[in-house]
C-alpha positions, 0 to 999 in steps of 0.5 A: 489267702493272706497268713501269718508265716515264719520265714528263718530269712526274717529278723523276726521270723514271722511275716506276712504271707499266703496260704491256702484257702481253707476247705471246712469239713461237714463239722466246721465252720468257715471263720473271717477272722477279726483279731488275734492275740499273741501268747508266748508259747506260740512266738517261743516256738516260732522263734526257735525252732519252726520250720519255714512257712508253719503258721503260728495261732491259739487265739483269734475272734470273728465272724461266721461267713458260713455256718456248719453243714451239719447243722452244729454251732451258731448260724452265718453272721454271728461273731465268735472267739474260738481256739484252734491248737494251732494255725489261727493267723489267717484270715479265714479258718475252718473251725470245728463248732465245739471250739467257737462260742457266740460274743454277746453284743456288748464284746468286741472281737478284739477284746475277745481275742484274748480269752482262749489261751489266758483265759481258758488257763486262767479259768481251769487253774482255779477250778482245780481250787473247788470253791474259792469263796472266803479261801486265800489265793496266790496268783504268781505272774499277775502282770501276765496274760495269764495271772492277769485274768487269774487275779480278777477271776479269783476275787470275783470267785470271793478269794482273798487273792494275793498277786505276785509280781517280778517288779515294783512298776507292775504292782498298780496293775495288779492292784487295778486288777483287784488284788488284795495284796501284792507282792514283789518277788522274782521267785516267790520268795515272800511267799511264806510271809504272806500265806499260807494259801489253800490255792496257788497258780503258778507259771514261772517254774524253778525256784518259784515253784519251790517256794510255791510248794513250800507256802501251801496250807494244810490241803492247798492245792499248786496249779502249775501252769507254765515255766517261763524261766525254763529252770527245773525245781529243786526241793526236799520231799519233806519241806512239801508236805510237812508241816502243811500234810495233804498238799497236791501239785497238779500239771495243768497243760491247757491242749489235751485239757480242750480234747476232753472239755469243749472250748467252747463251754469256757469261752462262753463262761468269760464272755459272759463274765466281760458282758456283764462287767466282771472281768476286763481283759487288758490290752496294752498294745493293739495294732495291724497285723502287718506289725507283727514282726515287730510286736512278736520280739517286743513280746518275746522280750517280756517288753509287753504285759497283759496282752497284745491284740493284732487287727486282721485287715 
């Protein structure tokens, strides 16, 4: 079986290769896998410091060749989007039933693909916020995976929703996404300007975070989900809670999350929610999975917004 493995020998670190045929447990479905997506935890680590042939892999969608002995999950032929924390680039999976949800007719494997990390973060995130009808939002990062599907979750929830982004050429795709306003900041900097807001999700960590903390109302929320700048926070206790008085911080770390909650149970909530035309993933680029040495550094170099797609095949 062909697999997606990291080989230190390759520029790239990620090659195509071979791995075991999968033997699916009594709970488990046997998956033929269609499409993946790529997500920057996953390449990080198989970049820095994986050892030789562990394969990477969040996000992938398919179709069932065999369904579960046990009777559990849908039934042989249907197509599914799934979540596994790691080992998703093959193609075939064993996958347990909680971690799969049936695609309506109307979404495709590649569209599908994007949901279980971005989206399941994305979806969690709000969630902290309660109901979001009528309350301001912030999403930082919007031109990412993540915010990507923050900002038009948000708005379709009722939020006045503000999307922040790095640089002024990402501005039209947040504002495509549905954003009521904009902003151009590399840490939040505006944020103050432009809020105070009842919920803010934030991924990009150091001085971002600090600002974000700062431009909480009174009992808004800051979900942080993420340090892509890899830079610690620094902030007076007292600018974090006064003027503003019971704000929180919440950690949100989307693997031990799915231990408790099926993944299932959200991936069903976005497919529904592209079916019906409410949320629309963006794929920027979408090709073989043989070019994954290729797409994976253009990814890593944050050369990619929204999300990449590879055909298995």
């Amino acid at each position: 079986m062909r697999a997606i493995i990291v080989d230190p020998a390759s520029p790239s670190r990620l090659v195509l290769g071979e791995a075991p045929d999968p033997t699916p447990l009594p709970h488990q479905a046997l998956i033929r896998v269609e499409a993946i997506s790529l997500n920057q935890g996953e390449i990080r680590r198989a970049m820095d410091d994986a050892p030789a042939g562990w394969i990477p892999g969040w996000d992938f969608a398919g179709t069932i060749e065999r369904a579960a002995a046990d009777g559990t999950g849908p039934a042989a032929g249907a197509r599914v989007v799934g979540f596994l924390p790691e080992g998703a680039w093959r193609e075939r999976l064993a996958v347990a039933t909680r971690s799969l949800a049936v695609l309506p007719d109307g979404v495709s494997t590649a569209v599908a693909s994007t949901f279980p990390v971005a989206g399941l973060t994305a979806l969690y995130a709000l969630a902290e916020g309660g109901l979001l009808a009528g309350k301001r939002v912030l999403i930082n990062g919007a031109s990412g995976g993540v915010g990507h599907f923050a900002v038009q979750l948000a708005r379709a929830s009722g939020a006045y929703t503000v999307a922040a982004v790095r640089r002024e050429s990402q501005r039209r795709l947040a504002e495509a996404d549905g954003a009521d306003r904009v902003i151009v900041s590399a840490a939040l900097a505006e944020a103050r300007d432009a809020g105070p807001f009842d919920l803010i999700v934030e991924s990009a960590g150091g001085e971002a975070l600090a600002n974000a903390l700062r431009s909480l109302a009174s009992g808004g929320i800051c979900v942080t989900c993420g340090n892509s700048s890899r830079s610690p926070m620094t902030i007076d206790p007292f600018e974090f809670f006064y003027p503003q008085g019971q704000t929180r911080l919440v950690g949100l770390y989307l693997l031990p999350l799915l231990e408790r909650v099926p993944p299932s149970e959200g991936l069903g909530r976005l497919a529904g929610l592209v079916d019906r035309g409410l949320l629309r993933p963006r794929i920027e680029v979408e090709a073989p999975w043989q070019e994954i040495g290729a797409i994976a550094q253009r990814f890593q170099r944050r050369e990619i917004t929204g999300k990449a797609v590879l055909r298995v095949s």
